[in-house]
N, CA, C and O atoms as CSV, one atom per row, in Angstrom:
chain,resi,resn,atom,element,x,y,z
A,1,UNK,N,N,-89.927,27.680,-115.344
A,1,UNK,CA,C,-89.845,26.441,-114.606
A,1,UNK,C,C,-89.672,25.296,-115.601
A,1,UNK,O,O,-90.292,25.186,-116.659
A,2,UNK,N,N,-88.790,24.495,-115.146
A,2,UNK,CA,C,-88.459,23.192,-116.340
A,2,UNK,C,C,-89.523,22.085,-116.061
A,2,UNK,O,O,-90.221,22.024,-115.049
A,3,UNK,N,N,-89.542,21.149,-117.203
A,3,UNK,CA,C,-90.656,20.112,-117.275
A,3,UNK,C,C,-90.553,19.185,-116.050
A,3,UNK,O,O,-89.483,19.283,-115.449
A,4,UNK,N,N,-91.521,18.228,-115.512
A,4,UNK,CA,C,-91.110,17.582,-114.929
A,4,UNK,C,C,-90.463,16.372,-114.994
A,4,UNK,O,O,-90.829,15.734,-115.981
A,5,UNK,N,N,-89.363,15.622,-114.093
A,5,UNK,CA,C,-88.837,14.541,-114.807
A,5,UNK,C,C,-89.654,13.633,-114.852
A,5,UNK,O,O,-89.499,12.897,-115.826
A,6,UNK,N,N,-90.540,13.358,-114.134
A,6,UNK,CA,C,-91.808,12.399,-113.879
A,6,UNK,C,C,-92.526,12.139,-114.979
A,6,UNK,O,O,-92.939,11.022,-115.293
A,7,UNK,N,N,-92.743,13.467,-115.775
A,7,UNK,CA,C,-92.987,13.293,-116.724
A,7,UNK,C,C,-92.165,12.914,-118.289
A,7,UNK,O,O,-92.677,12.177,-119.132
A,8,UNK,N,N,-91.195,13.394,-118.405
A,8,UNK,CA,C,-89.987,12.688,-119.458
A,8,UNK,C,C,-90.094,13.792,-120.412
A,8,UNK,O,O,-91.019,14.514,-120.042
A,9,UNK,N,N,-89.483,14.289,-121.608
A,9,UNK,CA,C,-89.409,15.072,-122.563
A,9,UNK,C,C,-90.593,15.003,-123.517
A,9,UNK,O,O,-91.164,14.005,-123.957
A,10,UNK,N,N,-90.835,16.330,-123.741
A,10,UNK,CA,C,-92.092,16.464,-124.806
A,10,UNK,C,C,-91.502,15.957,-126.215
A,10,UNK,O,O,-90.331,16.299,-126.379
A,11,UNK,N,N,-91.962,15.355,-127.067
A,11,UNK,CA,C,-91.519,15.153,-128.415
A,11,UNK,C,C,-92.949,15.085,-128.741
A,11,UNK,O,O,-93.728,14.461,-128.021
A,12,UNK,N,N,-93.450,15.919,-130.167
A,12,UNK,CA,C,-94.706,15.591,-130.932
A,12,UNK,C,C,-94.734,14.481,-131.455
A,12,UNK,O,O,-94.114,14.246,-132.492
A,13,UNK,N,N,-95.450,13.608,-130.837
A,13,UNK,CA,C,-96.120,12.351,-131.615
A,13,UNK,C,C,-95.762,12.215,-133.587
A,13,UNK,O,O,-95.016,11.461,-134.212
A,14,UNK,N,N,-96.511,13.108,-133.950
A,14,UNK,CA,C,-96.122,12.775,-135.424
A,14,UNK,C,C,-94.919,13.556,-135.999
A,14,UNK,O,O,-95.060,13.888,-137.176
A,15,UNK,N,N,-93.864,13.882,-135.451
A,15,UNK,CA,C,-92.175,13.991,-136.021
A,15,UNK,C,C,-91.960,12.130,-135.994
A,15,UNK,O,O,-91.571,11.433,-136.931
A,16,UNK,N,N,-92.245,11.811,-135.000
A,16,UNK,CA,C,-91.872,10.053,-135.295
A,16,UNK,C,C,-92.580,9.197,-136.514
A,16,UNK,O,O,-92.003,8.334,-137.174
A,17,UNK,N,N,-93.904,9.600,-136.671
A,17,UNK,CA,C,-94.350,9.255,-137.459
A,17,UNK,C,C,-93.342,9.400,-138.882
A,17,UNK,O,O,-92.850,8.499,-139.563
A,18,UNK,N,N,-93.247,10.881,-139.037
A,18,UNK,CA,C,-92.661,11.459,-140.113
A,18,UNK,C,C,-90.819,10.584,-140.341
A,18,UNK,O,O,-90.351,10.158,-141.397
A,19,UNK,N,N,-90.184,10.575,-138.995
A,19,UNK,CA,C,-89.056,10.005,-139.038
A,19,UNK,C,C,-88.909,8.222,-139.379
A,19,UNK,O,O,-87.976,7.437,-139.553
A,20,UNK,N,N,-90.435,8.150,-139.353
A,20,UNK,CA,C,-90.170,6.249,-139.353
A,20,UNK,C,C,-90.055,6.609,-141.015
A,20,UNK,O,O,-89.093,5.983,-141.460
A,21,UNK,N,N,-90.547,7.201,-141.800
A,21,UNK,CA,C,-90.924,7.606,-143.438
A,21,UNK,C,C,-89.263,7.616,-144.019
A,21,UNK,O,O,-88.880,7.133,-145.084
A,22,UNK,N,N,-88.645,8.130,-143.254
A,22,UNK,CA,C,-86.674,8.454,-143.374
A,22,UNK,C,C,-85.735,7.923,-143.091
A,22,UNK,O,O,-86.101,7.429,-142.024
A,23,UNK,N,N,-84.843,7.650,-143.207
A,23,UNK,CA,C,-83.912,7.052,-142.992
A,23,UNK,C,C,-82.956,8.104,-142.221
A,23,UNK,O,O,-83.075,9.253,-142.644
A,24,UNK,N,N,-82.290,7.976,-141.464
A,24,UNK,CA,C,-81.378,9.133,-140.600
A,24,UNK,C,C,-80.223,9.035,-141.827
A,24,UNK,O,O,-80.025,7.996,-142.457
A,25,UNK,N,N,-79.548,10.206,-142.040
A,25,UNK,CA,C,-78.464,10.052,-143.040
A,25,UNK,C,C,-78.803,10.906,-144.207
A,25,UNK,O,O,-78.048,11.724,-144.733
A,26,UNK,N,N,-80.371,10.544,-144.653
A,26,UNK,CA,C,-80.986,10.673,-146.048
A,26,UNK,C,C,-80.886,12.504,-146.043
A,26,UNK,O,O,-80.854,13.353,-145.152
A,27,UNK,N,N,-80.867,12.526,-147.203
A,27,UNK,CA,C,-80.842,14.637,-147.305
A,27,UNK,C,C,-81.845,14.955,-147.432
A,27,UNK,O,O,-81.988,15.989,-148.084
A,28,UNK,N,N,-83.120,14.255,-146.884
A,28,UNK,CA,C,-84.477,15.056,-147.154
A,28,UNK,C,C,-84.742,15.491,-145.838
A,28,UNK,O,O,-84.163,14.995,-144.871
A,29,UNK,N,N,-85.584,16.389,-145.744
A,29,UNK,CA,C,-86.141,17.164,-144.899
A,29,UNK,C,C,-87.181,16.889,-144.296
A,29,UNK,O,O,-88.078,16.399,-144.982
A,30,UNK,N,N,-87.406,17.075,-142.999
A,30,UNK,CA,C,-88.585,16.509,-142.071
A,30,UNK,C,C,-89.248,18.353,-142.011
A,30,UNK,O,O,-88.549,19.333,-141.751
A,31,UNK,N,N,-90.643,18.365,-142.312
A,31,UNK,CA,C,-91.067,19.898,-142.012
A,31,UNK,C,C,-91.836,19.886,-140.969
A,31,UNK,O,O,-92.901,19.272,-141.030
A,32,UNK,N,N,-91.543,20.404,-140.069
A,32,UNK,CA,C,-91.910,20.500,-138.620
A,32,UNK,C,C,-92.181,21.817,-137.984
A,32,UNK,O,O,-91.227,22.524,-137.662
A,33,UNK,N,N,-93.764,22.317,-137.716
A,33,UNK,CA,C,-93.959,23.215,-136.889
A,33,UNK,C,C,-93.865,23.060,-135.343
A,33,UNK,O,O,-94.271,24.105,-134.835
A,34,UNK,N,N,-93.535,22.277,-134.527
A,34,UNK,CA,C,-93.601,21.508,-133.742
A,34,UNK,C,C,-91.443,21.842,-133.178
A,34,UNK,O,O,-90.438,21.133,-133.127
A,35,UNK,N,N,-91.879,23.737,-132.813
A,35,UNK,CA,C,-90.542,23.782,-132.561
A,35,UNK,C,C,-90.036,23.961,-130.524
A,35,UNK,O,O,-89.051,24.413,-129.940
A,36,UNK,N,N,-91.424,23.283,-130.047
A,36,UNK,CA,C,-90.960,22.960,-128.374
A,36,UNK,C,C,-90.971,21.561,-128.346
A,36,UNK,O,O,-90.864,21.155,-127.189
A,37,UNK,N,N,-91.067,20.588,-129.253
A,37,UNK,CA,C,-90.222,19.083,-129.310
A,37,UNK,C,C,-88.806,19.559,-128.428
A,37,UNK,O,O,-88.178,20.586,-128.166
A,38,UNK,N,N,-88.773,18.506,-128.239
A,38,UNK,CA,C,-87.178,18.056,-127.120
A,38,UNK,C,C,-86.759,16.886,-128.250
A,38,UNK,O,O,-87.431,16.034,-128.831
A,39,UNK,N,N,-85.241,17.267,-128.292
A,39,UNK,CA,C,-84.400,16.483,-129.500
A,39,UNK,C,C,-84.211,15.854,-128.446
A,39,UNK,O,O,-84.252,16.379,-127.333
A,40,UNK,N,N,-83.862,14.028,-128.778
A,40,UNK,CA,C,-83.994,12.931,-128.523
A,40,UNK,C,C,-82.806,12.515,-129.203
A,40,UNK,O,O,-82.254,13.163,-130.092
A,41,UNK,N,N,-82.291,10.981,-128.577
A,41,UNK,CA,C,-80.837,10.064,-129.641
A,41,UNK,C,C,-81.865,9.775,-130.565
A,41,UNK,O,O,-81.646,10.275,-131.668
A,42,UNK,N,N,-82.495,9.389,-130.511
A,42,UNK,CA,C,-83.220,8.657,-131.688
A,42,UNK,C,C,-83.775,10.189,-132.971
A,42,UNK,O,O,-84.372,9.794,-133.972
A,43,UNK,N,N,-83.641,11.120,-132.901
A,43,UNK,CA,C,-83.568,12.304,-133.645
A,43,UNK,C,C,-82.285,12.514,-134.565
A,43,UNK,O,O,-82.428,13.151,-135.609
A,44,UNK,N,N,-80.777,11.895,-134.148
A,44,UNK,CA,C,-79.876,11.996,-134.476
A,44,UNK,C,C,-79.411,11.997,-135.382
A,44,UNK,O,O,-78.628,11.092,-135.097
A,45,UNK,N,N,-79.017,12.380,-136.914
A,45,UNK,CA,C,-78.979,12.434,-137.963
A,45,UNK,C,C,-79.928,12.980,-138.717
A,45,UNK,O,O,-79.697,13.470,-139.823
A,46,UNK,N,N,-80.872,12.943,-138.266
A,46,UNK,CA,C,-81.951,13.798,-139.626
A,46,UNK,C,C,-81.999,14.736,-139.528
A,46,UNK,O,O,-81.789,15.131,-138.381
A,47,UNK,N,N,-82.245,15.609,-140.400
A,47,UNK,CA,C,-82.555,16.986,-140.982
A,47,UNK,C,C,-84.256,17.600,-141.068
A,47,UNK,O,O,-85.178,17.373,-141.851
A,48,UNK,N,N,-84.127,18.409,-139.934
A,48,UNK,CA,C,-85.463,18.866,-139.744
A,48,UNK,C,C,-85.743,20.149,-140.331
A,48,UNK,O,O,-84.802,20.937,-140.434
A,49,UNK,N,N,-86.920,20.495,-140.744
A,49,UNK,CA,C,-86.821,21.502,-141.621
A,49,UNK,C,C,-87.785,22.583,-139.920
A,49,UNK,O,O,-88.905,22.227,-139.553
A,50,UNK,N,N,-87.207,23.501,-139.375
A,50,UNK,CA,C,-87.451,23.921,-138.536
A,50,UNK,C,C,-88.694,25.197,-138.435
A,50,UNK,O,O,-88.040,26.235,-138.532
A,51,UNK,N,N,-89.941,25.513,-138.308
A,51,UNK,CA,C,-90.872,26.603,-139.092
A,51,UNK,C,C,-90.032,27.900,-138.028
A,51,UNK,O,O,-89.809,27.583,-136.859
A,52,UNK,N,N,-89.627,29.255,-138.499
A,52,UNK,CA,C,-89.325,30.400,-137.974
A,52,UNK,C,C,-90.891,30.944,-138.232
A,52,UNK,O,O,-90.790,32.168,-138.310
A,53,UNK,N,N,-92.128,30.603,-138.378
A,53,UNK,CA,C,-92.795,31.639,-138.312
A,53,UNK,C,C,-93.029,32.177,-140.009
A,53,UNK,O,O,-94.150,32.335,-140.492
A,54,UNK,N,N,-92.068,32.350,-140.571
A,54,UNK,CA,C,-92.039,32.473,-142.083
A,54,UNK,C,C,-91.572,31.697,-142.836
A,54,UNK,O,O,-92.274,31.500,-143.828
A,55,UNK,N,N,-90.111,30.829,-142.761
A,55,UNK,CA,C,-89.587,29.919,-143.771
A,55,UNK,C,C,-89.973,28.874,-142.599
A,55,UNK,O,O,-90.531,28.989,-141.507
A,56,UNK,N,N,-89.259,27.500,-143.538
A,56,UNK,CA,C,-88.659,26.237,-142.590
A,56,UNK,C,C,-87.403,26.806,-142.658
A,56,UNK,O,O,-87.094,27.591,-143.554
A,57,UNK,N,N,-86.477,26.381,-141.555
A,57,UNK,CA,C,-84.894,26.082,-141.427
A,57,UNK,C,C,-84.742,24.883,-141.297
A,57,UNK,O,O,-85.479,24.263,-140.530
A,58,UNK,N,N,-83.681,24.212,-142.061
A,58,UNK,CA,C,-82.848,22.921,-141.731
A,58,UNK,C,C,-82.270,23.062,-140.834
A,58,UNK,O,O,-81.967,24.239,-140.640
A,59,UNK,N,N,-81.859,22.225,-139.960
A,59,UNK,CA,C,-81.300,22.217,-138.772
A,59,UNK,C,C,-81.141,20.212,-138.700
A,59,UNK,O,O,-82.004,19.373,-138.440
A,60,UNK,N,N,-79.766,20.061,-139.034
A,60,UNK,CA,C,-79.398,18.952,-138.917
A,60,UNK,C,C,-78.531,18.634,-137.924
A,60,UNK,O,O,-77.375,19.019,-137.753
A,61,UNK,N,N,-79.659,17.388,-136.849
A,61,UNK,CA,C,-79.629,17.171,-135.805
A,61,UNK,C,C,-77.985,16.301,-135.472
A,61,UNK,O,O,-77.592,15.518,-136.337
A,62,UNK,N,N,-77.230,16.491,-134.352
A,62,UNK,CA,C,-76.287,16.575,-134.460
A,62,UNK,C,C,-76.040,15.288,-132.467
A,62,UNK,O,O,-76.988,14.518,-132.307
A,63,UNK,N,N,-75.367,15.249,-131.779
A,63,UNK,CA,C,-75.235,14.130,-130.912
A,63,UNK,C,C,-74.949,15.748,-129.389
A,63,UNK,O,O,-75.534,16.040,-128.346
A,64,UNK,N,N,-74.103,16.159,-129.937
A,64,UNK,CA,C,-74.555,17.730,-128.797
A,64,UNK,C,C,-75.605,18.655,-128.546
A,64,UNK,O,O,-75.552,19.623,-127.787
A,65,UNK,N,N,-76.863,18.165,-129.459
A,65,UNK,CA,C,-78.332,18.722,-129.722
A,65,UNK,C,C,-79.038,18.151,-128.920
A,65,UNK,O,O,-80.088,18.761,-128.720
A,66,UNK,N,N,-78.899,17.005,-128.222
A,66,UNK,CA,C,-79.683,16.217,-127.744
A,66,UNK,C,C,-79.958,16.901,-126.200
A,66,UNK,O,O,-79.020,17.349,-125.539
A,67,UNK,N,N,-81.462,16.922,-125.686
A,67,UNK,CA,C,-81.730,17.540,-124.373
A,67,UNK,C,C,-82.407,18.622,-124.734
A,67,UNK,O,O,-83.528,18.763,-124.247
A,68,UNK,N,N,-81.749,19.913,-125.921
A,68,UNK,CA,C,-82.345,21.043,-126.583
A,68,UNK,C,C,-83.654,20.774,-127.041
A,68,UNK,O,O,-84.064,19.632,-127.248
A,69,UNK,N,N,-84.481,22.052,-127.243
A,69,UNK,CA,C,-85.808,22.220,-128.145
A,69,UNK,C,C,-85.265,22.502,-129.530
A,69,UNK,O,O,-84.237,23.143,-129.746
A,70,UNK,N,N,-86.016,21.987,-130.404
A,70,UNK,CA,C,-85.876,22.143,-132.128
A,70,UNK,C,C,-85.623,23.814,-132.328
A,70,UNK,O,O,-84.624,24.305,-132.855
A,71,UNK,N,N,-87.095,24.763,-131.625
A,71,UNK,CA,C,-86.730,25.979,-131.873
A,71,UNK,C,C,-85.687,26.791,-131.945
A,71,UNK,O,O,-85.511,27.803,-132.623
A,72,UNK,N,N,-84.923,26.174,-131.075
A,72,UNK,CA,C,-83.163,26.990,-130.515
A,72,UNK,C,C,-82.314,26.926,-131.321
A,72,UNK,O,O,-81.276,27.571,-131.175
A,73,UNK,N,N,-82.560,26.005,-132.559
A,73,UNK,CA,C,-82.069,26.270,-133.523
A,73,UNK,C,C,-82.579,27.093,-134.709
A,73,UNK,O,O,-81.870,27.056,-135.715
A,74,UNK,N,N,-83.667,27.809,-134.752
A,74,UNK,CA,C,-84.398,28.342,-135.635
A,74,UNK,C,C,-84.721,29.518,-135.321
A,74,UNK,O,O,-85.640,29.573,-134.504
A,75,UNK,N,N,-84.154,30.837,-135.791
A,75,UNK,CA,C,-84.590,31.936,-134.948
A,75,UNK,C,C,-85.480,32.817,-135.395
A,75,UNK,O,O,-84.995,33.224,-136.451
A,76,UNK,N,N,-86.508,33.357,-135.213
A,76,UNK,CA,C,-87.893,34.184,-135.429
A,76,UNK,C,C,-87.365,35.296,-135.386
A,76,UNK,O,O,-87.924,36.120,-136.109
A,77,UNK,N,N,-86.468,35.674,-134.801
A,77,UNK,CA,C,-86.696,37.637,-135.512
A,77,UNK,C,C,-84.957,37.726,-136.479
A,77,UNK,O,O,-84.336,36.664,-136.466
A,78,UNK,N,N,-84.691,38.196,-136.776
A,78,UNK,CA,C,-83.630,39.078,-137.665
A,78,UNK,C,C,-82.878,39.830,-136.893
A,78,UNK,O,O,-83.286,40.974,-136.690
A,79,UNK,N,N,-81.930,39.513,-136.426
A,79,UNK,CA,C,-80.572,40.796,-135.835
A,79,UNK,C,C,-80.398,41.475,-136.898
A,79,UNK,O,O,-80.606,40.959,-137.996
A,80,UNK,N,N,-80.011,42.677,-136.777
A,80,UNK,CA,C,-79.921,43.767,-137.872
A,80,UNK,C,C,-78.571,44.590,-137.498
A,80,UNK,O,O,-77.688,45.069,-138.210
A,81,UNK,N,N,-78.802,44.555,-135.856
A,81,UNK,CA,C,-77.093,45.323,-135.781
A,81,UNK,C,C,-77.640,46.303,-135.101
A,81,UNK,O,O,-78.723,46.864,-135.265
A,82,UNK,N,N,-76.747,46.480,-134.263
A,82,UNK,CA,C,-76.136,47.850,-133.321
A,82,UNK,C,C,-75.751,48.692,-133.897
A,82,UNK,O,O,-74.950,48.600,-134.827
A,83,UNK,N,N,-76.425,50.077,-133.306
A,83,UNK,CA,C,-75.807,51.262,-133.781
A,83,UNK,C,C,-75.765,51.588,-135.245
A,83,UNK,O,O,-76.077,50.603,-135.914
A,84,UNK,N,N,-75.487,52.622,-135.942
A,84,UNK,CA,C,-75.365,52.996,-137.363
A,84,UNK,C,C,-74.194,54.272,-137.799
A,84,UNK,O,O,-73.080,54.138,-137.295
A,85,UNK,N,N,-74.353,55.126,-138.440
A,85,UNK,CA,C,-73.268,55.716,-138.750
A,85,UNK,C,C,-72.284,56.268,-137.900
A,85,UNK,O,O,-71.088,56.419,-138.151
A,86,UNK,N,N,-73.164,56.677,-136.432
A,86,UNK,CA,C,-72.570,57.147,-135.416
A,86,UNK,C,C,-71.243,55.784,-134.949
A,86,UNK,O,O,-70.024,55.921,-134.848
A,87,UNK,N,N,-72.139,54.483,-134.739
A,87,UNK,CA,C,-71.085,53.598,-134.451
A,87,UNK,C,C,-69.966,53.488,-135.317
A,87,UNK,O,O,-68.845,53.713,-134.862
A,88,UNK,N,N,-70.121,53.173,-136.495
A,88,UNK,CA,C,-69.311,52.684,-138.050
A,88,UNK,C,C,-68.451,53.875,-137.295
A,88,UNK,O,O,-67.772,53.236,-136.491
A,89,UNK,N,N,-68.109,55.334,-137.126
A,89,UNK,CA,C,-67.325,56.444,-137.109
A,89,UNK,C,C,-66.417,56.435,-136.121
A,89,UNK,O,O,-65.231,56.733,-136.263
A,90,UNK,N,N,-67.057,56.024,-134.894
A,90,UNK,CA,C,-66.227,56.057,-133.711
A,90,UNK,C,C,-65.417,54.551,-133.882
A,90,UNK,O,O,-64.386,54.377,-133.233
A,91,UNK,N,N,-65.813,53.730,-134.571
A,91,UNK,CA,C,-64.496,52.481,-135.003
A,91,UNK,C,C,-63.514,52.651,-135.891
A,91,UNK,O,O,-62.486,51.983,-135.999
A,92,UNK,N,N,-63.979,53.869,-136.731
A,92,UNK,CA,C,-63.201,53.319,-137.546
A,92,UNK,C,C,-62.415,54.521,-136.965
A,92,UNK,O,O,-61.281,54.659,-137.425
A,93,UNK,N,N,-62.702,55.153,-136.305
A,93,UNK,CA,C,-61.373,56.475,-135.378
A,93,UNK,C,C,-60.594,55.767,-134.252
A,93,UNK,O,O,-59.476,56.131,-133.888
A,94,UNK,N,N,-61.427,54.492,-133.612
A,94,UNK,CA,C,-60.414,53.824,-132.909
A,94,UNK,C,C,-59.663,53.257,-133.592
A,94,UNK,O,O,-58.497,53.354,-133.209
A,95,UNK,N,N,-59.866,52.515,-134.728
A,95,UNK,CA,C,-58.800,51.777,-135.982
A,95,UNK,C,C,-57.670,52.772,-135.867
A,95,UNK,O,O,-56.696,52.566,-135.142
A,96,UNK,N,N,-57.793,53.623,-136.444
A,96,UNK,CA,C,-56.830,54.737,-137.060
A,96,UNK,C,C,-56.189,54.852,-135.548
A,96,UNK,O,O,-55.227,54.100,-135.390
A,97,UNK,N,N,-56.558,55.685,-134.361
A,97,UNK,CA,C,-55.317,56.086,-133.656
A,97,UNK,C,C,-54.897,54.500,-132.972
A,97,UNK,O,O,-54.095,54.764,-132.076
A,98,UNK,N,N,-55.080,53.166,-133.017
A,98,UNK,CA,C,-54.459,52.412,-132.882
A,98,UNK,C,C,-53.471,51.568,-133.789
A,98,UNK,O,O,-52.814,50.639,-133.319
A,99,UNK,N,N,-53.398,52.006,-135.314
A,99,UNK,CA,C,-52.776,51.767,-136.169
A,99,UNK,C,C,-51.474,52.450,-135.847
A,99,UNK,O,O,-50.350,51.952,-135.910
A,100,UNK,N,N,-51.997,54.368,-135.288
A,100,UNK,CA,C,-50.685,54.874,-135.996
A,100,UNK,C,C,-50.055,55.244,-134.593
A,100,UNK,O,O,-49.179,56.109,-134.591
A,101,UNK,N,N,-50.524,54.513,-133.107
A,101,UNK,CA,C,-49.681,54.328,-132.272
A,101,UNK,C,C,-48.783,52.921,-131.985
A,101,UNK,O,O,-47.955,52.765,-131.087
A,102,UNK,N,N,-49.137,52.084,-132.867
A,102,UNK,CA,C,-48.595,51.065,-132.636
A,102,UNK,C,C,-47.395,50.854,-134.113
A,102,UNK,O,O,-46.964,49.761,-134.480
A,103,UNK,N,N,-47.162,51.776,-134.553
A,103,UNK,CA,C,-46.116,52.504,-135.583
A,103,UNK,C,C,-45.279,52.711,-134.782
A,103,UNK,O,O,-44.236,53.276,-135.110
């Protein structure tokens, strides 16, 4: 269920704090655990350092970001990939008989 409008977008109190410290533009990094914030215009240009849980991610806030949560740019688990030798085999056999029918 989405927030209410009555109520207006969550933003953590001290990212503003931290953003009055910056200048939008500047290449430093805002470090922010605080990844269900709602990006805001006034977010626009700075570079948030985003927590996954293990690192920060940068994630420099952009004018099509705005409405999104910080997290959605920062992702917590690792894709690793589909399938393994079995897959790699059956591609690279579709490669081949589509190479040497289109000969």
């Amino acid at each position: 269920m989405s927030r209410s409008i009555k109520k207006g977008p969550y933003t953590d109190p001290k990212l503003f704090k931290k953003m009055k410290k910056v200048k939008p533009g500047e290449n430093t990094v805002i470090k922010t655990w605080a990844r269900e914030s709602t990006i805001t215009l006034d977010m626009v240009g700075y570079i948030f350092g985003v927590h996954n849980g293990k690192i920060h991610i940068p994630v420099r806030v952009s004018e099509n970001m705005v409405g999104h949560k910080l997290g959605e740019f920062s992702h917590t688990r690792k894709f690793v990939g589909h399938g393994g030798k079995m897959a790699k085999a059956q591609t690279k056999e579709e490669i081949s008989t589509t190479t040497t029918t289109t000969k």
